[in-house]
Structure formats: C-alpha cells, structure tokens
N, C-alpha and C positions, 0 to 999 in steps of 0.2 A: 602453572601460571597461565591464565586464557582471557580474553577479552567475550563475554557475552552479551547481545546483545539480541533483544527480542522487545516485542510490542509495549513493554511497560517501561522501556527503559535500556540504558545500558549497564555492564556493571565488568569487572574486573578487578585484575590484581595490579597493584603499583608497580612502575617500573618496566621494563624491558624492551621490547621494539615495538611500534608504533604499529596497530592494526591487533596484535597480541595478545596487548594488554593495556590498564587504562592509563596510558601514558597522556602528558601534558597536551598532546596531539589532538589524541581521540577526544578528552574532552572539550578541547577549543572546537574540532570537527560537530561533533553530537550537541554540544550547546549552539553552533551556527544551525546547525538541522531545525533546530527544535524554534530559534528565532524565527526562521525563515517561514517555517510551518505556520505560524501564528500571522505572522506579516503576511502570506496568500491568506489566510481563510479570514480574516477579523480587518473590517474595512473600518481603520481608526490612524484620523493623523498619527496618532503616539498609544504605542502600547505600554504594558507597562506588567510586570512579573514580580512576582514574589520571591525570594529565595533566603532558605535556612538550612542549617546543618548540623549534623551529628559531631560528638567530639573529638572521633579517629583521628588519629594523628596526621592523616594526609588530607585528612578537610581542611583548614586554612589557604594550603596548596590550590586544590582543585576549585573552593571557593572562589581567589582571587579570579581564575582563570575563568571562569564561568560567567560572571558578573560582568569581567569588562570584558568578553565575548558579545553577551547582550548590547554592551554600552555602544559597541562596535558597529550594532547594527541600527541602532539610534533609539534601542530599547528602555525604559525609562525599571529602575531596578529599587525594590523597597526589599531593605536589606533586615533579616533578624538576627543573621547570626550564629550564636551559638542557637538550636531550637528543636523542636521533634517535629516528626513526620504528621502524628496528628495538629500541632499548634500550626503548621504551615495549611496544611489544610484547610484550618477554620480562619485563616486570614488573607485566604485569597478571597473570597467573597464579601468578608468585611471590607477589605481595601477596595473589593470591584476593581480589581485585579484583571487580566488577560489568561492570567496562565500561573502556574509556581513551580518550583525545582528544589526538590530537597536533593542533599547529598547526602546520601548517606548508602551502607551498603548493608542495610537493617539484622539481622542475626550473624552476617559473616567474620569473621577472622579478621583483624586488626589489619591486614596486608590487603584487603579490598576495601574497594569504595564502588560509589555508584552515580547516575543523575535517574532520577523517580520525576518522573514526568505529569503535570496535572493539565486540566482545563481551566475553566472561567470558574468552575463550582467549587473548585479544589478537590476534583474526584480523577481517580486516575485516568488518563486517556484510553480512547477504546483500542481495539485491534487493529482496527481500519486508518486512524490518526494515528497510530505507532507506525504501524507500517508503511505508511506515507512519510514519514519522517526519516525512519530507515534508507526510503530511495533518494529519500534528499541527499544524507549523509553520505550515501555513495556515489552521487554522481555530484557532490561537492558544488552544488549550485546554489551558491551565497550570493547576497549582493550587501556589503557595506557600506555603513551611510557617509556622507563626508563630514568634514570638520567641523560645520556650523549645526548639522543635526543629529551630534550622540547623543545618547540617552546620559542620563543622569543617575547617580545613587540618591536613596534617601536610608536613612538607618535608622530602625525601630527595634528598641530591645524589651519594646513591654509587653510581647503577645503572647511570653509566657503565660504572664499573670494575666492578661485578657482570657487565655483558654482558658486557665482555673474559672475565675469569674463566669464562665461562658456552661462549665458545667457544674458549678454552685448552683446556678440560678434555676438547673434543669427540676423540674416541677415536681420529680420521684426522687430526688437528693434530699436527703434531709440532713443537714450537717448541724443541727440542733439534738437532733435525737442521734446522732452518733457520739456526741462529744459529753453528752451525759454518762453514755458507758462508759468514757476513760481507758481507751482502747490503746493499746500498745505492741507498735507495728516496727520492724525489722526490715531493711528496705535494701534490697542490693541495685545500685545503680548502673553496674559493671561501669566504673569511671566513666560513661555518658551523658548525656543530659538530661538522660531519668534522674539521675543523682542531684541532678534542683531542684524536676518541677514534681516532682513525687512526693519530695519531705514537706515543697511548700504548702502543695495541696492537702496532705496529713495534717499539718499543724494546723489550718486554717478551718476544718471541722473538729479540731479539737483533740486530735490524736496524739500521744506520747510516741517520738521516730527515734527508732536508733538506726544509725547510719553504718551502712556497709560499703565501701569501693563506691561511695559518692562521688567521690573527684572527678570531675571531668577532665582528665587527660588524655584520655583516648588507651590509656594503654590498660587494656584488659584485664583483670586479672586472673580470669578463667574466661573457656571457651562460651562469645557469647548467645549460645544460644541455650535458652532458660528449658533445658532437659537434666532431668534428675543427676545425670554422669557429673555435671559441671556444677550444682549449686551444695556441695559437700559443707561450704562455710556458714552459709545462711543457715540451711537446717539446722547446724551445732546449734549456731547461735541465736534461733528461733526460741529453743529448747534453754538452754543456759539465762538468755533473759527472760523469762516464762512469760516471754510476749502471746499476746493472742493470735497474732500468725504472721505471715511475711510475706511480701513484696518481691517480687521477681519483675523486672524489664529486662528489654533488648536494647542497642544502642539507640534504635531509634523512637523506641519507646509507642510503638505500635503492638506489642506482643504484651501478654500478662501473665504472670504463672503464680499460683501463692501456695505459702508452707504452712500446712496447718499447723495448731498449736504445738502438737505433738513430736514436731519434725519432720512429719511424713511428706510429701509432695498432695497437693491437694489434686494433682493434674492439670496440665493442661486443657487437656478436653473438657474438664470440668468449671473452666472458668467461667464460658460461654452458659453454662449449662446452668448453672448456679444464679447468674447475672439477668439469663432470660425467666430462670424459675421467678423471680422475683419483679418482673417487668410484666410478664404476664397474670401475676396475680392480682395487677393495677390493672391493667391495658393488656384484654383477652387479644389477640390476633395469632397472623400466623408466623414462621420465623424461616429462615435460610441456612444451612452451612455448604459448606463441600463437602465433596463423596468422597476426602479423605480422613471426614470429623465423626465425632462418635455418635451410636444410635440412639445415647440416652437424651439430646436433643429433640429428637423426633417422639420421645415417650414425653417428655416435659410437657412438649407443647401440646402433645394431645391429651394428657392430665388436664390442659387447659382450656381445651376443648377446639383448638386450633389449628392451621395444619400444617406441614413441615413439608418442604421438599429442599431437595439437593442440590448445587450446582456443579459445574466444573471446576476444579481447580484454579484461584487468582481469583484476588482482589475484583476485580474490575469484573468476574463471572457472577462473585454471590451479590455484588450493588444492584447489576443488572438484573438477578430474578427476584432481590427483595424487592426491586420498584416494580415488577412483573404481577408478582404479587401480593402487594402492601404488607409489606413483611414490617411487623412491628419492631422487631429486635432479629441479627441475624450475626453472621463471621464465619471465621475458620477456625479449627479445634487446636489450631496451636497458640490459643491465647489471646487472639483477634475477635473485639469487640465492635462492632457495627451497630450504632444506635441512631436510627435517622433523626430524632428528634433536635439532634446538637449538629450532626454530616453525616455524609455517606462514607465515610472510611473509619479503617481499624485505630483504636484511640482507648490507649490504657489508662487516661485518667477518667473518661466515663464508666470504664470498667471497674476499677478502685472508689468510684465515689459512689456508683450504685450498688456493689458489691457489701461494701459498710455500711449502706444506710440498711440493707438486707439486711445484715449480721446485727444492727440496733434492732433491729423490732423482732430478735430470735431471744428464744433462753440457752439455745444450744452452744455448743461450743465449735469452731471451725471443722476439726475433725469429725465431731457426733455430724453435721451440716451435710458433709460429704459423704458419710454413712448413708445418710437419709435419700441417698439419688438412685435412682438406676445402676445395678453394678457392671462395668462392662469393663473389659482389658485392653490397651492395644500394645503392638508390637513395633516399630517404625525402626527399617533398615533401608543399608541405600547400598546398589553396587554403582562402582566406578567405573565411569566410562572410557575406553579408549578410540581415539576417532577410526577405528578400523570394524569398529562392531556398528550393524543396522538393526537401530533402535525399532523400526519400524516392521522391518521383518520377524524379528525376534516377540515383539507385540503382536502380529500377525497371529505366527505361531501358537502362542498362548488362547489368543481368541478362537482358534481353530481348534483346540483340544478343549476347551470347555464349553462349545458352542450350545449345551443342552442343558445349561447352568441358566440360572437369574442374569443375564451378564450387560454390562453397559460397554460402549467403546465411546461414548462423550468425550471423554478425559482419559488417555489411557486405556486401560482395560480393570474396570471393576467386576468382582463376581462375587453376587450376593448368595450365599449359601444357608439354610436354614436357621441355624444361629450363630452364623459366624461370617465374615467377608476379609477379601482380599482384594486391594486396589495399587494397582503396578501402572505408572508414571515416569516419565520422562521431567527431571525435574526444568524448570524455567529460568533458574536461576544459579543453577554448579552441574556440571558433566557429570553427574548419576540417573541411575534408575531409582527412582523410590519404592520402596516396597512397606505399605500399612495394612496391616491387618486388626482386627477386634474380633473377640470372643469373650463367652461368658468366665472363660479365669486366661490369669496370665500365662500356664502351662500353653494351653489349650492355641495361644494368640501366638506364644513366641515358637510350638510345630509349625502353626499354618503356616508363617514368616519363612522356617526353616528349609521347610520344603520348597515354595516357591523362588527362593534366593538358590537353593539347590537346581530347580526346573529352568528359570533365567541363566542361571552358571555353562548351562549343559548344552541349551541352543546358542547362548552366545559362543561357547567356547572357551571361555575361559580356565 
C-alpha cells in the first residue's frame, strides 16, 4: 500500500495512515494544493474547475471531498460526475473552465484512486506546475475563503453525450459509412464508465453492441488493465458472437485495446498504429509516440511519407513533442489515442470512431487488418521495488555496460539494438522498474526481456 505522488498528479491506495496512502487527508491536502495553485497564477475574481470521475468504488468518497475542498476555497465547481478522463478534458475548455480534476486511478486495481490534474486547456499540467503544487502540499499553505465567498456547485451530466457529439462531428468520422456495414461489436467496460459512453457511441454510428461488465460499479471484474493475461471473457465471447471484433477500455477510458474477429488480441501497440494508418492516409503529417511504443509506428508514418520521433515516457511528454512538431496524430502504445483535431489527450472514443470509420472503407477483416502491418513483438515486465534498492544507481550501471550501444538516457535507459530494443524505466505511477522490449518474433522479445530482468535482478540484488 504507498501514497505516490509525482508531477501529474497524486495517486494511491485507500485507507491507512495519512501521508501513505490516499486517505481522506491527503486528498483534502492535494485538492487544497492544486486550489491554491490556480488562485497564485490565474488573476480572476472567481475561479472555477471542472471535475468528473471514474466508477471505483472509492470515487463517490473522494469525490465529495474534493469538491467542497474547492468549495472551501471559494472555487466555483461544474460537477459531471460519473465521466472519463477524456470527456473532462474536452469540457474544460468548452465551460472556459480554470482547471479540471479527474479521479480516477486510470488502469490500477480497484484499491487505488487518484486526482489527474489539468490546466485551462484540459491538458495535463507540466513538470514545473506539478511540481509547484507538490511544494504547496507540503508546506500546507492554504488560505480559505470565508462564509460569504465559497464557491458554488453546478452539476452537469450531459458531457458524456457532448463528447460523443464532439467526435461525430470530427471531419474523418464517418458514422454513415460505418453503419452500412452492420458492424457487430463486443464491448468490455470493466464495470466503469466506459460501459455507457462506448455502447452509446456504438449505437449511435449504427453498430449492433453486445455488452460485457457494462455496469458501472466499480467493482472489476478482471484486472483492469486491458493486457491479454486479463481479457480471457471478451476473447470467448468475441468469437462465440461471431462479432467483427471487440472493444477493450480502462476505467477511465483513456486506453483502448481491440479483439480481433478471431479472438486474438489485435494489440495494443496496434491500436495507435492502425488509427494513425488511416488518419494519415487523409492528412499526410508527422506522428509521436514514446520510447516504450512499437516501431511499426515509425514504418507507418514513413509509408506516409511523414516523420516519426519519440518522446519520453508520459502523457504530458508526447503533447509536448506533437505541438513541437505538428504531429498529426500521436500517443503511447498502450492504447492511448492523441488526436489534436478534438484535444491534446488520450481519448478512446476518437480512437473507436476513427478506427470504424477505417474498418468501413476496408474489405478485410479485423484480423486480415492487423496482418497487413509491420510485424513486430513485445515483451512488457516489471520488477518490484523495495525502497532499499537505488533505482538510480542500478540505471547508472546498465548505461555504463552498454555505453557502445544506440543508447538513450531521456527516459530511463533505452538501447536501440539492430533489430531489437530494450527500454528499462522507473515507472511514474506504482513502485516497479519497467522493463519493454520488441523484436522481430515473440521468442526473440520475451530472451531479450529475460535476460535484462536477469541483469537488473543481479545489481539490485535481489
């Protein structure tokens, strides 16, 4: 159980003692922080925030507390609710908003929660505004407003259906020519609130949904992060309804992953991959991922005559080099669609609706689809950390024995090897090392993994 806490946000496990983990504290603490932050930099009689959340069973909880934390400060609060990560996004700007606060604790375990921290754009906050918010939280220097100037609630529950509308109307959507094929989709919500705004957007280009762990309860029914170990139902039942393929979210519905017709896992990395093939066949430019996403991105877009580079690891790294570099279409290869046309964040219903209008102007089939790409493998493990090992040393190390390699230290320690790579990480968000590799087959990807998980074992000590 740990309380983490880094530049995008806080996040944590429910319960236990204050500082630890996300107890009622920390988040009344982190939500003053993040007030207070807004009230120095934004010179405005009355500010005013966005805030929505995912269905985890401790959102309601942390919800309350968040809200009139703001209220506390005389913050004026447009409430959604039950919502995703991306629908909060695309309503802070619409409302000309201050700021927005999702809660949610996006791929993790039913036992954590989190606050995801936004600006005026609804783009996540930089390092430098994280981190300034952090020193607030520590040296606990609030000031609350008095009785005649709290903020106010207002409750808005229709920005679900605004985002649908918001990426209907996006110009490469065709929800005419999808709803002619008669397309028949599979949808696992993991009880979140992908499990409303996924089937309404389905129905509403015209698609036949069958429904998996729709309910929004919060309580999981597999681990939810949308990796093949965890989605054994959908596949059956991809296959069993001889659906054309299926639907994979995270709770907070910023990840995407789909099951091809067959039952196979179409990939992750391939969602990005598929979604830019097809944006760039419209609109040639260049694209982004991270230097933990696959290489068949960078083949795509050079197919397309385009050019591709990398970022660091985080949200908030690949925005920054697509606006660097007018990246048409960009993300991260675990499912994270970044389409600037709609915002600058990851948002699985742009991914889903440009993905389908794709799959309308094909004859192939899902699988044949994914056939047709770049073949490349990867491998993704993590060791566990205990606070007695230095992450940093131990990195060190690594970059010192391969220092006559391709090798990056941007992010970690990547090493680009002739047809293969390895990229060793500290993750941002849970006490492991990450450890990704790709390679031309899966043999070939889950050695290289093996051995480096071997090489980190040996200088940590473990």
């Amino acid at each position: 159980m740990t309380l983490i806490k880094s530049i995008s946000g806080i996040r944590g496990t429910i319960g236990g003692k204050v500082g630890d983990n996300l107890t009622p504290v920390d988040a009344v603490k982190f939500a003053s922080a993040y007030g207070t932050f807004l009230k120095q930099n934004i010179q405005k009689d009355k500010l005013t925030v966005v805030i929505g959340r995912d269905a985890r069973i401790s959102g309601p909880m942390i919800h309350n507390l968040v809200v009139n934390t703001l209220i506390g400060l005389g913050i004026d609060v447009i409430d959604l609710g039950l919502s995703t990560t991306p629908t909060v996004e695309v309503a802070v700007p619409l409302e000309k908003a201050d700021g927005g606060i999702i809660l949610t604790a996006s791929h993790n375990p039913k036992q954590w929660n989190a606050l995801k921290l936004l600006n005026a754009k609804g783009e996540f906050l930089s390092g430098a505004d994280g981190a300034k918010i952090l020193e607030i939280a520590e040296a606990e220097a609030f000031d609350f407003s008095d009785v005649d100037s709290l903020g106010t609630i207002t409750e808005n529950d229709a920005y679900m259906d605004i985002h649908i509308d918001e990426v209907l109307n996006l110009p490469l959507v065709d929800a005419d020519a999808v709803a002619k094929r008669k397309f028949k989709v599979v949808v696992d919500g993991v009880n979140s609130s992908g499990g409303i705004i996924i089937p309404k957007l389905l129905e509403q280009m015209g698609v036949e949904v069958v429904e998996l762990y729709c309910e929004p309860n919060g309580h999981f029914p597999h681990n939810p992060e949308p990796l093949k170990e965890h989605l054994g139902d959908i596949c059956k039942l991809v296959v069993e309804e001889k659906a054309d393929f299926g639907i994979v979210v995270d709770p907070d519905v910023d990840r995407l992953a789909f099951i091809s017709n067959d039952g196979e896992m179409f990939g992750e990395e391939y969602t990005l991959v598929a979604v830019a093939d097809y944006v760039l066949s419209k609109t040639p430019g260049n694209t982004v991922s991270n230097m933990s996403s696959s290489r068949a991105l960078r083949d795509i877009t050079e197919k397309h005559n385009g050019s591709y580079q990398a970022s660091a690891v985080g949200e908030v790294n690949v925005v920054e080099l697509m606006k660097a570099t007018n990246a048409i279409i960009g993300g991260e290869g675990n499912g994270g669609i970044i389409y600037p046309e709609i915002h600058y964040g990851r948002d699985a219903l742009v991914g889903v609706a440009l993905f389908l209008t794709h799959l309308a102007n094909q004859t192939q089939t899902v699988a044949e689809m994914r056939a047709s790409y770049p073949q490349y493998f990867m491998s993704k493990n993590k060791i566990e950390l205990t606070p007695q090992i230095d992450v940093d040393a131990v990195m060190k190390q690594i970059a010192e024995k391969y220092a006559s390699e391709n090798l990056s230290t941007i992010d970690g320690v990547k090493i680009d090897f002739p047809t293969e790579w390895v990229h060793l990480r500290k993750s941002n968000t849970e006490p492991i090392i990450r450890i990704y590799t790709e390679a031309p087959t899966q043999k070939e990807a889950d050695v290289l993994a093996e051995r480096f998980v071997s090489e980190l074992n040996q200088i940590a000590g473990i």
